[in-house]
C-alpha positions in Angstrom: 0.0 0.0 0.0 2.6 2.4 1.2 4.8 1.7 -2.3 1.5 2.3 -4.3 0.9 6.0 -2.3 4.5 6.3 -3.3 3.6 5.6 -7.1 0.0 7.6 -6.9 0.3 10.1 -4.7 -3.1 11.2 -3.7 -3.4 14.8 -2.3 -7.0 15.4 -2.4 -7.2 16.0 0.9 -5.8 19.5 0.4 -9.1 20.1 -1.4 -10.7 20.1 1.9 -12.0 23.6 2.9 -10.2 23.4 6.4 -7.2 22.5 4.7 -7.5 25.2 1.7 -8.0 28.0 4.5 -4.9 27.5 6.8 -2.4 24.9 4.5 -0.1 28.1 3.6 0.3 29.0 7.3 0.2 25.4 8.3 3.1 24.8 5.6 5.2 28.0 6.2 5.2 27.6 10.0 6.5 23.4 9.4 9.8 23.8 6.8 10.5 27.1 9.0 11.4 24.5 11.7 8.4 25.5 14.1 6.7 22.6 16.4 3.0 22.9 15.8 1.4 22.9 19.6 -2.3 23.7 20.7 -1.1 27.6 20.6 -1.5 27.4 17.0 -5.0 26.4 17.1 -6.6 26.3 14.2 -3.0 24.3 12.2 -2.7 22.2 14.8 -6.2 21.0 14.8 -5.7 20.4 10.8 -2.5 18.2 11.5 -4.4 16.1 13.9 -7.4 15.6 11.7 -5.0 15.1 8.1 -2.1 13.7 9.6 -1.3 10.7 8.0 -2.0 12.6 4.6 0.4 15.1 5.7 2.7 12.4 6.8 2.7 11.3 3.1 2.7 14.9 1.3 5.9 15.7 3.0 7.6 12.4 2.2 6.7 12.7 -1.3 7.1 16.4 -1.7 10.1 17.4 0.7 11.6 14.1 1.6 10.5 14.8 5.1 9.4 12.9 8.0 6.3 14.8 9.9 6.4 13.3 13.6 3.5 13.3 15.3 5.3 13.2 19.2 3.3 13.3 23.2 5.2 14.8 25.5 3.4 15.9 28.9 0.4 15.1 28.0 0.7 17.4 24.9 0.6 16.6 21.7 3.3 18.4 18.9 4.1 18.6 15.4 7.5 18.7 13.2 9.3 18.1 10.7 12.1 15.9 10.7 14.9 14.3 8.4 15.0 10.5 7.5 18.2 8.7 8.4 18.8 7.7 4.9 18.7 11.5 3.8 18.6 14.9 4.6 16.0 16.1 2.8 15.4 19.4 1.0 15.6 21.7 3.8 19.6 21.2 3.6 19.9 23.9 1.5 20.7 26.7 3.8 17.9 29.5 2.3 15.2 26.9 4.1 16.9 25.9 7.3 18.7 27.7 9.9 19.9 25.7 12.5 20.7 26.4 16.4 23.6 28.0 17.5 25.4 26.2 19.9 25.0 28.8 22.5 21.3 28.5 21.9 22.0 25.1 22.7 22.6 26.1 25.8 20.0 28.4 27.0 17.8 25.9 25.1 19.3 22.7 27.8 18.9 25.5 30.6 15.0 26.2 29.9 14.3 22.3 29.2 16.0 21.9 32.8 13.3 25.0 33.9 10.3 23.4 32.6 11.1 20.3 34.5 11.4 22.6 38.2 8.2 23.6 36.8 6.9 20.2 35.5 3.6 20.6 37.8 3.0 24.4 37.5 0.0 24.4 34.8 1.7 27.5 33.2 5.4 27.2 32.9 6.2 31.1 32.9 9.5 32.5 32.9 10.4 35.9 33.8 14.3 37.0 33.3 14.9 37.9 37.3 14.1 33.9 37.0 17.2 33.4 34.9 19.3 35.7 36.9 18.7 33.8 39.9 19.5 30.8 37.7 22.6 32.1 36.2 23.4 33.5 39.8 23.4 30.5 41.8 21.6 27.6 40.6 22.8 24.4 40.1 24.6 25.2 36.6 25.5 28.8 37.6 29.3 28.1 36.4 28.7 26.6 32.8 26.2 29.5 32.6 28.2 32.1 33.6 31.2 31.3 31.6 29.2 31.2 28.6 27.8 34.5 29.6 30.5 37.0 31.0 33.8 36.9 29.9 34.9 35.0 33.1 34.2 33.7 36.4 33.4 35.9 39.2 30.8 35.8 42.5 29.9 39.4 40.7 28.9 41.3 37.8 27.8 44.9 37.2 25.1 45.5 35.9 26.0 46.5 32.4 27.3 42.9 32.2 23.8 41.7 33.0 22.0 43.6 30.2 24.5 42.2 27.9 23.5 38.8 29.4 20.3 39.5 28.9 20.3 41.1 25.3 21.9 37.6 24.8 18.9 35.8 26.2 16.4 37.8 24.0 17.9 37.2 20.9 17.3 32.9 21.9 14.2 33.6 23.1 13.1 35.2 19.7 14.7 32.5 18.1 12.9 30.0 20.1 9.4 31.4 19.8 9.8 31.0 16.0 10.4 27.2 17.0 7.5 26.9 18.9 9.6 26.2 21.9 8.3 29.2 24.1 5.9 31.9 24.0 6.9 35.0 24.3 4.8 37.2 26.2 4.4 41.1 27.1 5.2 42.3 30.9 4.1 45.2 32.1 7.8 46.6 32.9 9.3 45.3 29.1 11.2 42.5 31.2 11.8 39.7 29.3 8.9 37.1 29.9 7.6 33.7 28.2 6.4 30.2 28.6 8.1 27.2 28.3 5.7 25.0 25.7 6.0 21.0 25.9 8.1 20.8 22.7 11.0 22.2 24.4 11.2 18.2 25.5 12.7 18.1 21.7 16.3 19.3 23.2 16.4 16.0 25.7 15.7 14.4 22.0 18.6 16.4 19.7 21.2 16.4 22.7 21.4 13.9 24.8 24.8 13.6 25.2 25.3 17.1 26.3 22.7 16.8 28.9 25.0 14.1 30.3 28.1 16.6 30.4 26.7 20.0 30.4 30.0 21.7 32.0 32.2 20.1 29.8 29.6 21.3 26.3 30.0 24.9 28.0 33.7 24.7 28.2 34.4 23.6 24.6 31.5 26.5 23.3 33.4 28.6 25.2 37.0 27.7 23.6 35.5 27.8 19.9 34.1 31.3 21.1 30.7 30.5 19.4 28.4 33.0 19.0 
């Protein structure tokens, strides 16, 4: 069956009214690299109705594997490559990948969501991160990353830096569908942490297990 979809691909489904009305958002928001969550309403309800047919569209079309995964009790969307190729979004005009100091903010939040794991909102503010970056538990991988060394203090210019730093992740990271950003009353940085950000414990595993010694060698190479 699956070889004859392969050699008749049917895409009527994208006939369907439903489909019709939010496939270009639906599409943009996927081979951007964004995990679909319940946020995005109205697409996400479209991938759970039409999901095997968009399962097979972007195999046939992209050469793409759409994952369907559960992750506190949440259901998300994205796309992903198959091991026996990379797939069209290779070409560097479709896909931006991570940075590995996003990498890192990206581990520290996934850690966050878990202190948070039975909060029904997981919302971040940045005085959270300070305290994090401060004194929490990976304060010294953090801190190196973040100042340009190791000290029990840092003026306050250093912090906005920091935090300039953090923004420009979190921006990133919205566009992923790994946090919302929201608005605070005072402009400090503030968003939720969305399920999918369990897609880091996924993509880097073996830096979870060593996070000091990731920090130290991101730190050497001096990446931005």
């Amino acid at each position: 069956m699956e070889n004859e979809l392969e050699k008749n691909p049917d895409f009527r489904f994208l006939e369907e009214e439903g489909v019709m009305k939010h496939f270009a958002d639906l599409n943009i928001k996927l081979l951007s690299g964004r995990h679909i969550e319940l946020v995005d309403y109205a697409v996400f309800l479209v991938l759970e109705d039409y999901f095997e047919s968009f399962k097979n569209f972007y195999r046939q079309l992209y050469k793409l594997d759409l994952v369907r995964k559960v992750f506190d009790q949440s259901v998300y969307f994205y796309l992903n490559f198959f091991d026996a190729g990379r797939g069209k979004l290779t070409d560097p005009s479709r896909y931006r990948p991570i940075t590995e100091i996003q990498t890192i903010v990206g581990l520290m939040l996934l850690d966050m969501y878990f202190v948070r794991y039975f909060d029904p909102e997981k919302k971040v503010l940045w005085s959270a991160i300070r305290d994090e970056v401060q004194s929490g538990d990976q304060k010294v991988p953090l801190q190196r990353l973040l100042f340009p060394e190791l000290r029990v203090e840092y003026s306050e210019p250093e912090w906005q830096s920091a935090e300039k730093r953090f923004r420009t992740t979190i921006q990133r990271f919205n566009d992923l569908g790994w946090v919302t950003q929201l608005s605070s009353m005072n402009e400090e940085l503030c968003f939720v942490i969305n399920p999918s950000i369990h897609r880091m414990a996924e993509l880097y595993e073996a830096e979870l297990q060593n996070f000091d010694a990731f920090s130290v060698k991101v730190k050497a190479g001096r990446v931005q």
